[in-house]
C-alpha angles and dihedrals in degrees: 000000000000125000132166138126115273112301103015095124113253097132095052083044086055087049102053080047098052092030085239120139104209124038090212087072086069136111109268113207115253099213129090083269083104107186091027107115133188138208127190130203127185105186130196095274097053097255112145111214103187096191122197133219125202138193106234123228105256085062114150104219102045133049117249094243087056093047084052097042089047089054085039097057094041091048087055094046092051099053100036083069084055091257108153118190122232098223144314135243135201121203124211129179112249084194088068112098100196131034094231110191112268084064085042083057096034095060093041095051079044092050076052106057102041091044120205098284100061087050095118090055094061125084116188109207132197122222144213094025085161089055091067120111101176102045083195093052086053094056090052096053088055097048089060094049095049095037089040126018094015105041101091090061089041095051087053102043122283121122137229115233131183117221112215094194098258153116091231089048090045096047075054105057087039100052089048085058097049088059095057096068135213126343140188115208112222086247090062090053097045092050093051119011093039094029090215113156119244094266087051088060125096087245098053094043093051073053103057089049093055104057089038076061090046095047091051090048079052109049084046089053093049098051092039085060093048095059100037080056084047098054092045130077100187100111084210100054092042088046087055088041082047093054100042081053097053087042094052092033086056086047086053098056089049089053096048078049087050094044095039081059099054090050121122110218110243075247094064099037086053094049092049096040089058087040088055095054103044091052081050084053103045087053096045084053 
């Protein structure tokens, strides 16, 4: 399985797998996981690799909380049948000189969804290695991710690859994975064997602060607008202060629409609360 924000690489990584040029000749799933997609490759010696493709979650058609609940439905029906994945890569851009905030998110929504304990299950691979111009630029870059952004997976199992680019690097990547056996992400286990429901997980829950974050940006943007119109008496600025506020006042009620989704009923808090601490209790016993 294959994660990554936009452009990271993992469908070329899937090409140079499968030997395809382009990713849109694939499989597509036939199932309601829309934006899940599937390759399969049967090699020589018998051996059946299923690899998976998702949307990351910068993606510029779907809402986050879509691109989460669509992962979240094709984990659990995996592993509802009893499918348990090998292992799972995310792929980063060695060429970007900066993590700006929708990777930052990226890789945090991605930590939630694997959990600790699959750690050693996870490779995070760099990507467009060929692209690099300053070789020592480049090994800078990666002593920062793996020192910074990357250190609390590392420190709990998961490995840093490089990928050259190539069908040979990425058979690489993948049979190290294969070694390592079978694996169940934390989100797996919240949404059955808990039976939480998906605003209950980790991830969803990473989700809903972050759009309580983004509805309180927002909100400051918008009353910032509104004073700075107020303090001018040029018609044209305040026209222009008027429309940005109409356009960020129509993205805040998507988010409070976003955020009212994600919201767990007093009911339900109540009921897993009272689950939680029995199962405390009956361990403590």
């Amino acid at each position: 399985r294959l994660m990554g924000p936009t452009g990271s690489g993992k469908s070329n990584f899937i090409n140079q797998l499968t030997g395809r040029k382009e990713a849109k000749s694939a499989r597509r799933l036939k199932s309601d996981t829309q934006g899940i997609r599937e390759f399969t490759v049967n090699l020589s010696n018998n051996r059946l690799y299923v690899f998976v493709d998702t949307p990351g979650f910068d993606n510029t058609y779907r809402s986050e909380r879509d691109i989460l609940r669509t992962i979240a439905e094709w984990l659990e029906m995996k592993y509802r049948n009893d499918v348990k994945l090998t292992g799972i890569i995310y792929t980063h851009r060695i060429t970007d000189n900066r993590m700006p905030g929708s990777v930052c998110k990226n890789l945090d929504m991605f930590s939630r969804l694997c959990g600790y304990k699959a750690a050693e299950h996870v490779r995070l691979v760099t990507t467009m290695w060929d692209k690099v111009k300053d070789k020592n630029l480049a090994e800078s870059r990666v002593s920062e991710l793996e020192t910074q952004f990357w250190e609390p997976l590392l420190l709990v199992g998961a490995r840093h690859e490089r990928f050259n680019n190539s069908s040979g690097s990425a058979w690489e990547i993948v049979r190290g994975l294969t070694a390592e056996g079978q694996a169940v992400f934390l989100l797996q286990e919240e949404l059955v064997d808990m039976e939480r429901k998906l605003n209950e997980t980790a991830a969803g829950k990473a989700l809903y602060s972050q759009f309580q974050r983004l509805l309180h940006d927002q909100k400051e943007t918008i009353k910032q607008l509104q004073e700075e119109a107020k303090a001018q008496n040029d018609p044209e600025l305040v026209k222009q202060h008027e429309a940005g506020q109409r356009r960020l006042e129509a993205e805040l009620q998507k988010t409070w629409d976003d955020v009212d989704k994600l919201k767990t009923s007093f009911t339900r808090r109540a009921a897993l609360l009272f689950t939680i601490k029995n199962q405390t209790l009956s361990v403590s016993d």
